[in-house]
C-alpha positions in Angstrom: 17.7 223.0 152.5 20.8 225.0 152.5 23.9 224.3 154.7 23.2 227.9 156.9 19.3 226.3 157.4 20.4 222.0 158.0 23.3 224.1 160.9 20.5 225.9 162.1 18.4 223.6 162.7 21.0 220.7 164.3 22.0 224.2 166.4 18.9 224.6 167.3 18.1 220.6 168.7 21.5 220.4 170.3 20.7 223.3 172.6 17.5 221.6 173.0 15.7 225.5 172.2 12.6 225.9 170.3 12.8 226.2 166.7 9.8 229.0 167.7 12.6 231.5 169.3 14.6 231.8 166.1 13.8 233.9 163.3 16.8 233.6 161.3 16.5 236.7 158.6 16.2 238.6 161.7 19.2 237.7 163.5 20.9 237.9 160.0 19.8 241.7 159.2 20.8 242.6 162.6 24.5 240.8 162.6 24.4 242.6 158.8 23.7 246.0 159.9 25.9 245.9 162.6 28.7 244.8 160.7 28.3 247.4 158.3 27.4 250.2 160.1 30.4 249.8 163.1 33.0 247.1 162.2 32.7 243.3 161.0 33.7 241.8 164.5 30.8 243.4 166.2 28.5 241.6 163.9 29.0 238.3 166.5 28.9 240.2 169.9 25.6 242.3 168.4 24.2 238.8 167.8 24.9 237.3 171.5 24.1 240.7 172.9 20.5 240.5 171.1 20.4 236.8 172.6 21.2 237.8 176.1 18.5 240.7 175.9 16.1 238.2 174.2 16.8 235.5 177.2 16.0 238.1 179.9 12.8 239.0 178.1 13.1 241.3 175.8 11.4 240.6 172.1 13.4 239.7 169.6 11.6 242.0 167.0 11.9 245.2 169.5 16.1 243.8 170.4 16.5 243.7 166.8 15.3 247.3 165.8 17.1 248.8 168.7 20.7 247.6 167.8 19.6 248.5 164.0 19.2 251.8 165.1 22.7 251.7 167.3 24.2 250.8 164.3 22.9 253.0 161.5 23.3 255.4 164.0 27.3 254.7 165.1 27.7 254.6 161.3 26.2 257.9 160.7 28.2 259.4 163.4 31.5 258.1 161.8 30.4 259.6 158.7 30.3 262.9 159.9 33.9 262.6 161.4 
């Protein structure tokens, strides 16, 4: 088990969630797009943004592809600056 998946999981049972809610690669690709397609530091407030949306309902898989799309978006946009 790597260090990121033994942190996870302790994360995970300290908040008392279910380990059901996470899908880690997810969360990753999303926090990865972001940082590459706007700056670095919005890779941590896209990842508690999709959290907040996720905790009021939203699906994580349909949270995830819309901020994907912000971001490949934003960074096309700054391409043709």
């Amino acid at each position: 088990m790597s260090v990121l998946d033994e942190w996870t999981r302790q994360a995970i049972d300290e908040l008392g969630l279910d380990p059901a809610v996470l899908d880690q690669r997810l969360v990753l690709d999303v926090a990865r797009d972001v940082a590459h397609g706007v700056t670095r530091p919005a890779a941590p407030l896209g990842a508690f943004l999709l959290g907040v949306v996720v905790g009021q309902g939203a699906t994580l898989a349909e949270a995830a592809d819309r901020l994907t799309r912000l971001a490949q978006e934003w960074s096309r946009r700054d391409a043709g600056r």
